[in-house]
C-alpha positions as CSV (number, residue, x, y, z in Angstrom):
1,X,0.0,0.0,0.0
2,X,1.0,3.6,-0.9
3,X,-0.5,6.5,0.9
4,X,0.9,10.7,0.7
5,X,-0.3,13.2,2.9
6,X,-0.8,16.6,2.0
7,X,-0.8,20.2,3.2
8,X,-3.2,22.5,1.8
9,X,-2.6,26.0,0.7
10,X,-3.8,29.0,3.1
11,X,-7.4,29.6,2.7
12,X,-7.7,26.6,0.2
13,X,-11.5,25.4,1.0
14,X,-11.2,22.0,-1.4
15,X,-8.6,20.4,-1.3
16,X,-6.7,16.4,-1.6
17,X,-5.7,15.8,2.0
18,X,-4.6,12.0,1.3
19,X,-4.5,9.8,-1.4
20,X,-3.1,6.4,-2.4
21,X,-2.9,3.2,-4.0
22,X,-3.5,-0.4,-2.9
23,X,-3.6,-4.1,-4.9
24,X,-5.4,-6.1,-2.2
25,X,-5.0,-9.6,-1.4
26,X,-8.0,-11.9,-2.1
27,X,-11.1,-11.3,0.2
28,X,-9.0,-7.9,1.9
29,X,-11.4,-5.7,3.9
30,X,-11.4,-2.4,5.0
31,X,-13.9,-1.3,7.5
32,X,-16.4,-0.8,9.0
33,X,-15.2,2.8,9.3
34,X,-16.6,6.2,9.7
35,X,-14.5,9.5,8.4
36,X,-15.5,13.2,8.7
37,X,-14.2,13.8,5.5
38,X,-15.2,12.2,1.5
39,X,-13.2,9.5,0.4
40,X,-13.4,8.7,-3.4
41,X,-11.8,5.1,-4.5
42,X,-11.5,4.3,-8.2
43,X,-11.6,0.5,-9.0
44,X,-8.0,-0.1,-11.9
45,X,-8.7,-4.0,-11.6
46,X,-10.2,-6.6,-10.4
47,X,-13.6,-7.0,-8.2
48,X,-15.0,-6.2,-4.7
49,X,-18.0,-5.1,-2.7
50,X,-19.3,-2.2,-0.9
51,X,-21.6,-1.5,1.9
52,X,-23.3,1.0,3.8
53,X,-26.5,1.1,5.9
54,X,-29.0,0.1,3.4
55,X,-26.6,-0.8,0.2
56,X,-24.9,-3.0,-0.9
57,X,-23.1,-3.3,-4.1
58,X,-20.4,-4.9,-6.4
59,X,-17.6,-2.5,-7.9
60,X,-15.6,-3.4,-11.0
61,X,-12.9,-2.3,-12.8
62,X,-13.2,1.5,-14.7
63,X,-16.0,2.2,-11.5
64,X,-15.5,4.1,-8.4
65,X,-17.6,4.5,-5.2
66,X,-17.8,7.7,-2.8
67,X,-17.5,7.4,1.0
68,X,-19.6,10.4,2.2
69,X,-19.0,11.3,5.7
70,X,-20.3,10.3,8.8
71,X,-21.3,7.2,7.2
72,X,-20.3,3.8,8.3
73,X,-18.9,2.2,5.3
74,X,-17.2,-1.1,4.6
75,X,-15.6,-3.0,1.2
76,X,-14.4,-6.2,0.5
77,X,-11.6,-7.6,-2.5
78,X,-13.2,-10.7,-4.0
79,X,-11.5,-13.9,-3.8
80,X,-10.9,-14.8,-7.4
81,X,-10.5,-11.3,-8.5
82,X,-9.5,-9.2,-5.3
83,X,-9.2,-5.9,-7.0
84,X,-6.6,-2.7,-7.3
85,X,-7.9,0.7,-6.3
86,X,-6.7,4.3,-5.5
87,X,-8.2,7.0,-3.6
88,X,-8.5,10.8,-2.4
89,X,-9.5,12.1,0.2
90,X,-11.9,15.5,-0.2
91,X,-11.7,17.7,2.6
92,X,-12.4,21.3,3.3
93,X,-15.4,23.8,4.6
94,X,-16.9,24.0,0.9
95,X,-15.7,20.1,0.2
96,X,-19.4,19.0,0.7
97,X,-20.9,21.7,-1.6
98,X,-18.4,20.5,-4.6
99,X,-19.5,16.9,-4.0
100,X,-23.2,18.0,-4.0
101,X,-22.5,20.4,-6.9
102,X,-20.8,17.4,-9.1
103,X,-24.1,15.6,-8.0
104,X,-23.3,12.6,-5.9
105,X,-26.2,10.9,-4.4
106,X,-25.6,8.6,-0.9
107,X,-28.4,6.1,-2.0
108,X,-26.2,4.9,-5.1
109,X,-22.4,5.9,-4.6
110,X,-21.1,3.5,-7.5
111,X,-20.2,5.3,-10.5
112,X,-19.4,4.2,-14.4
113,X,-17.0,6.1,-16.0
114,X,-16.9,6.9,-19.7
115,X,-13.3,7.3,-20.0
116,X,-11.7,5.0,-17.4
117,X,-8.7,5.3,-18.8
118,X,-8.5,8.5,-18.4
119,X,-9.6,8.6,-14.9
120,X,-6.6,6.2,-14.6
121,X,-4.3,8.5,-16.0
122,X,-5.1,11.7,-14.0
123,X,-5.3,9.1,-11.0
124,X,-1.5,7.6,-12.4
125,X,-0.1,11.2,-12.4
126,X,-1.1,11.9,-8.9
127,X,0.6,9.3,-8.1
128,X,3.8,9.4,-10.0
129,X,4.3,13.2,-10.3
130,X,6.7,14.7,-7.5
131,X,6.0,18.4,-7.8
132,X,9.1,20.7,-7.1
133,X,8.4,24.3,-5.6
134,X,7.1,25.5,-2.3
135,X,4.2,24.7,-0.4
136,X,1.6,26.9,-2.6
137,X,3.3,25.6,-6.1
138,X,2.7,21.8,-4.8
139,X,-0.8,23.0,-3.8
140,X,-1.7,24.4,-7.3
141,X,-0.4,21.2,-8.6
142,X,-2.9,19.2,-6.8
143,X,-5.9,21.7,-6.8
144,X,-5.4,21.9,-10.8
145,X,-5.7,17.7,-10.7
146,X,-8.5,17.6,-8.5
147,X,-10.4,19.9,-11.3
148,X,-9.0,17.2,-13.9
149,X,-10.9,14.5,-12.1
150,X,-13.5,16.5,-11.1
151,X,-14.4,17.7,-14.2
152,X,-14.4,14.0,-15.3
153,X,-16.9,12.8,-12.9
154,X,-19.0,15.6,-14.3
155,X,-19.1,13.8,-17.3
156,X,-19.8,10.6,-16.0
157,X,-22.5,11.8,-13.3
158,X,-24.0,13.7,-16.5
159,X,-24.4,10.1,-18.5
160,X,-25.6,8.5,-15.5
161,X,-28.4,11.0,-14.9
162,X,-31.6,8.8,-15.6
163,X,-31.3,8.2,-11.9
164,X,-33.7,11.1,-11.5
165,X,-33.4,13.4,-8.7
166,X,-36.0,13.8,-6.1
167,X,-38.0,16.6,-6.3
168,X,-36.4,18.6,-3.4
169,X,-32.5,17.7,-5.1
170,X,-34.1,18.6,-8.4
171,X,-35.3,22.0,-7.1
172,X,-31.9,23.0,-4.9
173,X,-29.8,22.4,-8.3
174,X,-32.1,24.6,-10.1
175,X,-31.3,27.3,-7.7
176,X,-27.6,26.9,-7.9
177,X,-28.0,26.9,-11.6
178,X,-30.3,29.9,-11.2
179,X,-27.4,31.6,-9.3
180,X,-24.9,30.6,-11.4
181,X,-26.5,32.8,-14.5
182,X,-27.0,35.3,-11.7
183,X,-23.1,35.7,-10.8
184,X,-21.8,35.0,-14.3
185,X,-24.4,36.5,-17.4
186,X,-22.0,39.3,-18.1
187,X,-19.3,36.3,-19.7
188,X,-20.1,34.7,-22.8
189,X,-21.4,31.5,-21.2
190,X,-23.7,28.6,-22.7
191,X,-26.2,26.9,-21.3
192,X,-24.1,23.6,-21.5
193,X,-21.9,25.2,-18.4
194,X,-24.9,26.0,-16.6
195,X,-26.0,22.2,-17.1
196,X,-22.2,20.8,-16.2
197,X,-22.3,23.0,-12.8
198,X,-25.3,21.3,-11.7
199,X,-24.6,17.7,-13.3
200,X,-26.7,17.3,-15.4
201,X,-26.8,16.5,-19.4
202,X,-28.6,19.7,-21.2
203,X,-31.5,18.8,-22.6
204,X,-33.1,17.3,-18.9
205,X,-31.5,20.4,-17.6
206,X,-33.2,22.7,-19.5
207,X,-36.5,20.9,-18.9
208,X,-35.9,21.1,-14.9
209,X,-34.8,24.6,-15.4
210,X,-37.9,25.7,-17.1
211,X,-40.7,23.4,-15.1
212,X,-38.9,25.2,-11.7
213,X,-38.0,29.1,-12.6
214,X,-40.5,29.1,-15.3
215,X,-38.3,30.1,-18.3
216,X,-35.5,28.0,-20.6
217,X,-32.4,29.2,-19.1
218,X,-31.4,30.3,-22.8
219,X,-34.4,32.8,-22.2
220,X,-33.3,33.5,-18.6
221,X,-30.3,34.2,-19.6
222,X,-31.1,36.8,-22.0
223,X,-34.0,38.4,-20.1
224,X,-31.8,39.2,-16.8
225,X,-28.9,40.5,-19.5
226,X,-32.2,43.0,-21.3
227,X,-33.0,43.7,-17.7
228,X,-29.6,44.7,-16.5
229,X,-29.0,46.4,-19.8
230,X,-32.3,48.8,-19.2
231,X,-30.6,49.9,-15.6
232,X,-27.5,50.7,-16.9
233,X,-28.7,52.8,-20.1
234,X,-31.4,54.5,-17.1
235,X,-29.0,54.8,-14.4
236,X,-25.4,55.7,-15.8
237,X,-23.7,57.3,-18.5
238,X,-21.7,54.8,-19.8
239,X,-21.0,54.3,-23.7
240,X,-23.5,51.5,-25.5
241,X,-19.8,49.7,-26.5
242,X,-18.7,49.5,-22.7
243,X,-22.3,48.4,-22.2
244,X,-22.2,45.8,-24.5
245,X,-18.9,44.4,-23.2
246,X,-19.8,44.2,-19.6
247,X,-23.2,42.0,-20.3
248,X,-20.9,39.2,-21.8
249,X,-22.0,40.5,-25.7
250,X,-19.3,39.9,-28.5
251,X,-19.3,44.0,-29.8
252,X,-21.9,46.6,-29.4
253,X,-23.3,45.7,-33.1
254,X,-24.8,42.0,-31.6
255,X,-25.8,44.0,-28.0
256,X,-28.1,46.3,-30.4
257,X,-29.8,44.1,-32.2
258,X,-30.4,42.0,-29.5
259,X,-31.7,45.0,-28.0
260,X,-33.6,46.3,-30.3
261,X,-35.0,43.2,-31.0
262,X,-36.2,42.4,-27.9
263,X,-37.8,46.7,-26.9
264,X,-38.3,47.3,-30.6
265,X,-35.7,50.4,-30.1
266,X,-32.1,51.1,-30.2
267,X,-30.1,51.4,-27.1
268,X,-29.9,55.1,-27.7
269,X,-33.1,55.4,-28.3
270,X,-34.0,54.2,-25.3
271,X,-31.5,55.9,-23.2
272,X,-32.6,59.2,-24.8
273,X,-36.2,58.8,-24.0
274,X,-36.2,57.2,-20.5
């Protein structure tokens, strides 16, 4: 068995504080345990089981299971196949919201992955890699892998989706996605990143979207930009190009016809007579 610890930057609120690799011996156990922290183990061979109150499950090769914490937990190599897995540990005040955000659910922690290979090979270079530099260079090394994987298991958690959300998950995502327009329509985003933030693959996220906050969020989207584009042309002086730039709009050409299109006048216009 191979196991690092780490030390997280100053401030860092998501971080690896542990991972490692194991190839167990046939019918190896771990458990029963309870951590305070998440504890992700990807499965690179072989066979085992997992357990929880409540669940039970085999994990394969190219799947992973999530230990959430607080949870007692326990898994088992088989005896013909005992398997090889590696792990990391997610810790940190805003761990939990990431987790929740990338759109684990407790009742079925087993994930397939799409691209195990990759998952693998992100996993491989955690492993292999001995970054040089300080404390905060090492840090940014690990933070930038833990996006890697993370924005893997987006993927996967995306194609694995049909497990439907419960009503009360369903609306709480819909508010964060809400939120995320909120914070970020003056960038040239797509509805697709809206959709990866929240988990889930586009087209059921647009349905959700519109069946809780009434509108597609392609409409949102452009209806909060028409609505913060009115209070700046009412309530400062700025130039319709500035304008144009600050609500995420390519030049002030597209900003005006969108405009225009949507009021039936020009930005000028409209400043002019408000």
């Amino acid at each position: 068995m191979r196991q690092y610890f780490l030390m997280p930057a100053p401030g860092e609120q998501c971080y690896i504080g542990y991972f490692g690799q194991e190839a167990c011996s046939p019918g190896h156990y771990a458990g029963p345990h309870v951590r305070d922290h998440y504890l992700w183990v990807y499965v690179a061979s072989g066979r085992g089981a997992y357990e929880a109150p409540g669940i039970s499950r085999e994990v394969k090769q190219g799947q992973s299971f999530l230990l959430h914490p607080h949870v007692m937990t326990k898994w088992q190599a088989d005896d013909k196949h005992p398997w090889e897995y590696m792990w990391i540990s997610v810790e940190g005040n805003r761990a939990g919201e990431r987790m929740e955000q990338l759109g684990f659910r407790a009742e079925e922690p087993i994930l397939n992955h799409k691209r195990p290979e990759r998952v693998l090979q992100l996993l491989s270079m955690l492993l292999q890699e001995n970054p040089t530099g300080g404390r905060e260079e090492r840090a940014l090394f690990y933070q930038g892998l833990l996006l890697l994987i993370q924005d893997e298991l987006v993927r996967d958690l995306s194609a694995a989706e049909p497990a439907f959300p419960s009503r009360d998950e369903s609306a709480m995502r819909m508010q964060k996605a809400k939120e995320f327009l909120d914070q970020h329509y003056d960038k040239p985003i797509q509805v697709s990143q809206a959709a990866d933030y929240v988990g889930l693959e586009r087209s059921y996220f647009t349905k959700l979207f519109k069946k809780h906050i009434g509108l597609s969020p392609y409409v949102y989207l452009l209806e909060l930009r028409l609505s913060k584009a009115k209070q700046l042309l009412e309530q400062t002086d700025q130039p319709v190009e500035h304008i144009a730039l600050m609500l995420g709009f390519a030049d002030a050409f597209h900003f005006s016809a969108f405009f225009k299109r949507k009021t039936g006048s020009s930005p000028r216009y409209y400043r002019k007579w408000r």
